[in-house]
N, C-alpha and C positions, 0 to 999 in steps of 0.2 A: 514598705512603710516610709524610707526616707523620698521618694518621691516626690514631690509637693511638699515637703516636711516646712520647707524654710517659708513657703508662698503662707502656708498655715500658721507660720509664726506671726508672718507680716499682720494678714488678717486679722486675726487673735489682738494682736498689739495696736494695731488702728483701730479696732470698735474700740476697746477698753478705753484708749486715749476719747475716743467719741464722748463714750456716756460716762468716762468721768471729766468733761469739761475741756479737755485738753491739759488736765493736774500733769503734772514734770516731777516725780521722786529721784529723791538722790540717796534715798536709803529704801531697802525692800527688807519687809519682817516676814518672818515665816511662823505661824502659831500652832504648837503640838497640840496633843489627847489634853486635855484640861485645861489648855492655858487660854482659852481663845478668849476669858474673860477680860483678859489686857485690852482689849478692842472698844470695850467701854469708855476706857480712859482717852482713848484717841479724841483731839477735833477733826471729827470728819468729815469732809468736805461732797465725798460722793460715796457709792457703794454699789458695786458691778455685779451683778451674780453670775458665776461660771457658765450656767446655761445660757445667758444671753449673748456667750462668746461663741462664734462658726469653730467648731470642730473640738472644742476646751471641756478637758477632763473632768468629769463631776462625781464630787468625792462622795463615796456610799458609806461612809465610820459615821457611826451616832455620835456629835460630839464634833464632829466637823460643819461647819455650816455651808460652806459652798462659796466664798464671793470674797473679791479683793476690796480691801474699803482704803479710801484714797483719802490722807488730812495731815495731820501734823501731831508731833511727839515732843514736846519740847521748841517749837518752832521751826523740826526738822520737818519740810515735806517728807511724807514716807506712804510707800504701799505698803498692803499688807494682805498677807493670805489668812484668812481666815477660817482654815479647815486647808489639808491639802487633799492630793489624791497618794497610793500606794500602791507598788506591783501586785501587791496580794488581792488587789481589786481584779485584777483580771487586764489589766491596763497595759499597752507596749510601754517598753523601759523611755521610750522619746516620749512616750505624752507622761510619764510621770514627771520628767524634768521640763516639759511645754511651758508650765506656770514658772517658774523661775527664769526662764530665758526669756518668755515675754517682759517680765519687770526689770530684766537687764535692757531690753530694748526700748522698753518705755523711756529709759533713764537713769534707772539704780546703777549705782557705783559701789554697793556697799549691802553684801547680804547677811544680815542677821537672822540665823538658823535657832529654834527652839524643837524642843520634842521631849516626848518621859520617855523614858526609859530604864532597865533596869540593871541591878549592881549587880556586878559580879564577885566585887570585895567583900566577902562576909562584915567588916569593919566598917562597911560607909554605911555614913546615916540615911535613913529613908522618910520621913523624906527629905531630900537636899539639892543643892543645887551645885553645877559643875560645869565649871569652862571645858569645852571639848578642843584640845591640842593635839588631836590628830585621830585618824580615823583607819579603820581596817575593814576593806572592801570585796577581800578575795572570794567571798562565796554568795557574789549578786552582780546581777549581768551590770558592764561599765555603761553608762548613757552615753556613751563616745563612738558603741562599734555601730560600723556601718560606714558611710561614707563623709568623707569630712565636711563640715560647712563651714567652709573657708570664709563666711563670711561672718562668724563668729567668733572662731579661731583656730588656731593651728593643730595639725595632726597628733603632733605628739605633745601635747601640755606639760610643762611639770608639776609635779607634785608637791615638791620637795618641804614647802610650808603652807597647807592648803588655808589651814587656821592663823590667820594674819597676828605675828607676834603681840602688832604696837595695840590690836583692837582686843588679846588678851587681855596684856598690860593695864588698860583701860577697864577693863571689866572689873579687875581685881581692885585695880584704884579706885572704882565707884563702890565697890561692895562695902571696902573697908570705909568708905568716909558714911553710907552708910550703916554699916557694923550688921552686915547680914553674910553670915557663914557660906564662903566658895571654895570649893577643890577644886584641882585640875585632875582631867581624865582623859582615856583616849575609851574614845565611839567606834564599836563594831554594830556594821549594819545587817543583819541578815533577813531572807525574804519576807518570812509571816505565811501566814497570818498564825499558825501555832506560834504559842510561847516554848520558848526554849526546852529542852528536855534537861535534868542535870546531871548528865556526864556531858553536854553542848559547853553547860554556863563552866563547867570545869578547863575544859578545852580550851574554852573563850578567854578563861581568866589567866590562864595561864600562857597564852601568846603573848600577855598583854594588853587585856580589853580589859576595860573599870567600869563600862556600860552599854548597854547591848539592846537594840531596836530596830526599826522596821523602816527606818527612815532616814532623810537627814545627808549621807556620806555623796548617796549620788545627785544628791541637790547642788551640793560644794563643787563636786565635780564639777557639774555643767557649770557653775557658775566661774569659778576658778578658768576653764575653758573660754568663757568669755572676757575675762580680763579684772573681773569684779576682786572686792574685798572680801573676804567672809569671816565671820567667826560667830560661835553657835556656843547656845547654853543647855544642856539636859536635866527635866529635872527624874531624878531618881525616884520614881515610887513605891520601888520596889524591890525587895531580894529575889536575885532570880534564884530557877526551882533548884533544890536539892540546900540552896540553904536558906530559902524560904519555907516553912514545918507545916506550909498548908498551898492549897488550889490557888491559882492565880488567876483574876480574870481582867475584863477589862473594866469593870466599874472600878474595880480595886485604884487601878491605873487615873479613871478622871477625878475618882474622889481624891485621890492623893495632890492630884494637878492642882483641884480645886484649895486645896489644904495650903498650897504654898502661892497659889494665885497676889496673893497681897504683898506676899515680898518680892516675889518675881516681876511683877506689875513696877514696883517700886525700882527694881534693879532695871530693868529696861527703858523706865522713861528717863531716868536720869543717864544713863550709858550712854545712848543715842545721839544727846547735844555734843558729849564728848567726844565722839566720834567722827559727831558731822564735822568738828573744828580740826581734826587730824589731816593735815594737805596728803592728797593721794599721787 
């Protein structure tokens, strides 16, 4: 699979730069199950669809669209994925992380991760929203194994702050000035495509995980690998099962995305300027 892997990134990364104009982001978003409506608010300047790229993962979730849209957030250039792909598609772990390291290579300095996902807290609100300060990865293959691409970055990365403190900080600074309720959590990734069973969400809560999905962990990875910024927001749609008192699906999941769409919309455009003005 790593074969050609880096030659596939190059390609991947030079059309996109093609047909969006030659655009240069210095921020890359990433948009969960519900939230893609944020894309609206974008000025976009271009719009690439995943198929049009040689070898580029195309996402099959209803609710994902498929295409990175290149324009500005506040006067930040920024890409942005609009729909991603998942290992639960049938996908290798390298083309799930493809689309993230191609918008490092375009130029992103700076990854801003969204996703739903659900509580493990009996006590968190559903739905809500939640800075994700660290992440718990152990039962989903690393985007790392294999051979290194040292032209990326190095073998052993650390981890030690994958969630950038200061672009935390910022988040909560933005929430509060606009008075829209955030917690902090840590994100456990696990594969999918089932929802969690509950004796899992039990398990889960009690390691330590506040919210728990299908995405998101190994995205940071690669990107953290590559040198980037990251920090990621979850929105909660859900109790997961067993203290959830009914079926869970996925419409549950985008209607809830949709439900909080306006203030999340709201928290993003305005974080982003803050952000871009943080020297990295």
């Amino acid at each position: 699979m790593m074969e050609g892997y880096y030659e596939k990134l190059l390609r991947c990364r030079d059309k996109a730069a093609d047909l969006s104009g030659g655009f240069q982001p210095r921020l890359a978003l990433i948009l969960g199950s519900g939230l893609a409506p944020l894309a609206e608010t974008m000025d976009v300047r271009a719009a690439v669809d995943y198929k049009d790229l040689p070898g580029f993962p195309v996402s099959t979730v209803p609710g994902h669209q498929g295409r990175y849209l290149f324009g500005y957030i506040g006067g930040v250039p920024v890409v942005c994925m609009q729909g991603r792909v998942h290992y639960y598609e049938g996908f290798d772990i390298h083309d799930v992380v493809l689309p993230t390291r191609v918008m490092g290579l375009l130029g992103a300095k700076t990854l801003f991760l969204t996703n739903a996902a659900g509580g493990l807290d009996p006590e968190m609100e559903t739905p809500s929203l939640m800075v994700i300060t660290d992440h718990i990865m152990i039962n989903y293959p690393n985007p790392l194994i294999g051979p290194n691409l040292d032209e990326l970055g190095p073998r052993f990365p650390d981890m030690s702050a994958v969630y950038d403190p200061t672009l935390r900080q910022t988040l909560h600074d933005t929430a509060d000035s606009l008075s829209i309720p955030l917690t902090d959590g840590i994100y456990v990734q696990l594969t999918g495509p089932s929802f969690e069973t509950p004796t899992e969400v039990r398990l889960l809560g009690r390691m330590g995980g506040s919210a728990v999905g299908m995405s998101t962990a190994c995205e940071a990875v690669a990107a953290r690998h590559m040198g980037l910024r990251v920090c990621g927001v979850s929105c909660i749609t859900n109790k997961g099962a067993g203290i959830a008192q009914h079926a869970l699906t996925h419409e549950e999941v985008v209607e809830a995305g949709n439900l909080m769409g306006e203030r999340f919309s709201a928290l993003v455009r305005a974080a982003i300027p803050a952000m871009d003005k943080i020297p990295l």
